[in-house]
Each structure stands twice: as C-alpha cells, then as structure tokens.
C-alpha positions in Angstrom: -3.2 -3.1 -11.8 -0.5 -1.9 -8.6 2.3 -2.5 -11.3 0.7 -0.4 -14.0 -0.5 2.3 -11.5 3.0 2.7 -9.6 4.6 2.5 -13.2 2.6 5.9 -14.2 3.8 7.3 -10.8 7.2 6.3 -12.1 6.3 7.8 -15.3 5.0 11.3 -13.8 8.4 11.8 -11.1 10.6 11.7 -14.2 9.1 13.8 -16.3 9.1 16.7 -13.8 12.7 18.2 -14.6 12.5 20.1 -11.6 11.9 17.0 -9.1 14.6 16.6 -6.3 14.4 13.6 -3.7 14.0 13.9 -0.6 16.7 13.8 2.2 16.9 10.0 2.5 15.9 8.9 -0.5 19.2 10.0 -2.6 20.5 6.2 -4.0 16.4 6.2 -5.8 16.4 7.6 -9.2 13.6 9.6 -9.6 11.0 6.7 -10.8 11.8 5.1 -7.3 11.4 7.7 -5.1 8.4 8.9 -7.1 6.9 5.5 -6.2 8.0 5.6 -3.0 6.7 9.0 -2.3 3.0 7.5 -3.3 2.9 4.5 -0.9 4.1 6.9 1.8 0.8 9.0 1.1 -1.5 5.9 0.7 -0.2 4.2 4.2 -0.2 7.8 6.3 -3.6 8.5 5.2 -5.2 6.0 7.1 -3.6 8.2 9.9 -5.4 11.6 9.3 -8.8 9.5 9.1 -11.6 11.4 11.1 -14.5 8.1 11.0 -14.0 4.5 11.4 -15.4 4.5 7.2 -12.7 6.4 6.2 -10.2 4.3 7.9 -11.7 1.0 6.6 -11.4 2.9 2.8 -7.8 4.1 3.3 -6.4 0.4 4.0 -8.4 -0.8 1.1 -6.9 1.7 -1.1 -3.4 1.6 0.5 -3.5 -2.3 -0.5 -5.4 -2.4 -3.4 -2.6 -0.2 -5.0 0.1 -2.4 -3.0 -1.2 -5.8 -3.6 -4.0 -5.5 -6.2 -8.0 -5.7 -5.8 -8.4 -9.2 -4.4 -6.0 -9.3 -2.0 -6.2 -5.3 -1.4 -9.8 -5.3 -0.4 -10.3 -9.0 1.0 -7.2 -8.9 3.9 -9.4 -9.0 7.0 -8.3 -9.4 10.5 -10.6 -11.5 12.8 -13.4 -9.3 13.5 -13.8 -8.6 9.9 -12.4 -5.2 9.5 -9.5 -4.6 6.6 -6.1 -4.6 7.8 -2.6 -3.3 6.3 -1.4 -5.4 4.2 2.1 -6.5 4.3 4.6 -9.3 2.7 5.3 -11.1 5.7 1.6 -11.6 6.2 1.4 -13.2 2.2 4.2 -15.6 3.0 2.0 -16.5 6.6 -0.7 -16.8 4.3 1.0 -19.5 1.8 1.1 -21.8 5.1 -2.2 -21.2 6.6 -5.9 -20.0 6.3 -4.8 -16.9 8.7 -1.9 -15.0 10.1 -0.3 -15.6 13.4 -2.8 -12.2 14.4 -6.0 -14.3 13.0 -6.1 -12.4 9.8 -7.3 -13.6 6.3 -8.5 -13.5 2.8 -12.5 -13.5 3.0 
C-alpha cells in the first residue's frame, strides 16, 4: 500500500511539465521530490492540529502511508497514544517488545 501510494505521487510530479523542485531538493528528479514533497505534508500536518483527535489521526495517516496499515496505525507509545513512526524505532523494535521511549506495536 505506502509503495503503491508514493509510486502515484511519483507518477503525478512527473507528469506536470511545469513542476520545478524546490531549493534544496535539486539532485531529486522529479518522482523523488514529488515523494518527498508528500511526506513533508503528511508529518507537518500533525503540526497545524487544532484537537488532540486530529493529532492522533495525522500520525496514523503520516505512518500508515510511511510504513503501511499495521505498523502505521498500531505504533503506540506507553500511554497508548500513536506516535511518529520512524526507522530507527523498527530496528529497536526487531530487539525488543518496545523502544528505548516505551513504545510499541499493540
């Protein structure tokens, strides 16, 4: 599902003849930094968040699209709320139940 949905994000920066990357981003072809450009949004819109529901929905969706369903919507710090996502906390994962934070899959 996150490879398919960032490939059609791929798909949708290259077609647009009239897309330039942004300063930064100038080594990405425009696939890349079409990608890039839609896990920026997904992790700053937990920022702009007005409830604690809204919050709680952004992360899901900011890892469901990162990391897939199961993981995306099941990474849980140690009150139960969803957390960001990241690598580093996968490869804490493959050696424990939780993260060095307390986090983990419910």
């Amino acid at each position: 599902m996150a490879r398919r949905s960032f490939g059609y994000y791929w798909s949708v920066a290259v077609c647009r003849a009239d897309y330039q990357n942004p300063k930064g981003w100038e080594y990405m072809d425009q696939g890349e930094a079409g990608q890039n450009a839609v896990k920026s949004a997904l992790y700053y819109a937990g920022f702009r968040c007005r409830t604690p529901r809204e919050q709680q929905r952004a992360i899901a969706l900011c890892n469901s699209y990162g990391f897939g369903y199961a993981l995306g919507m099941n990474f849980r710090d140690k009150s139960g709320k969803r957390e960001v996502l990241n690598i580093e906390d996968l490869d804490e994962l493959l050696l424990g139940p939780a993260t060095k934070y307390g986090c983990y899959l419910s």
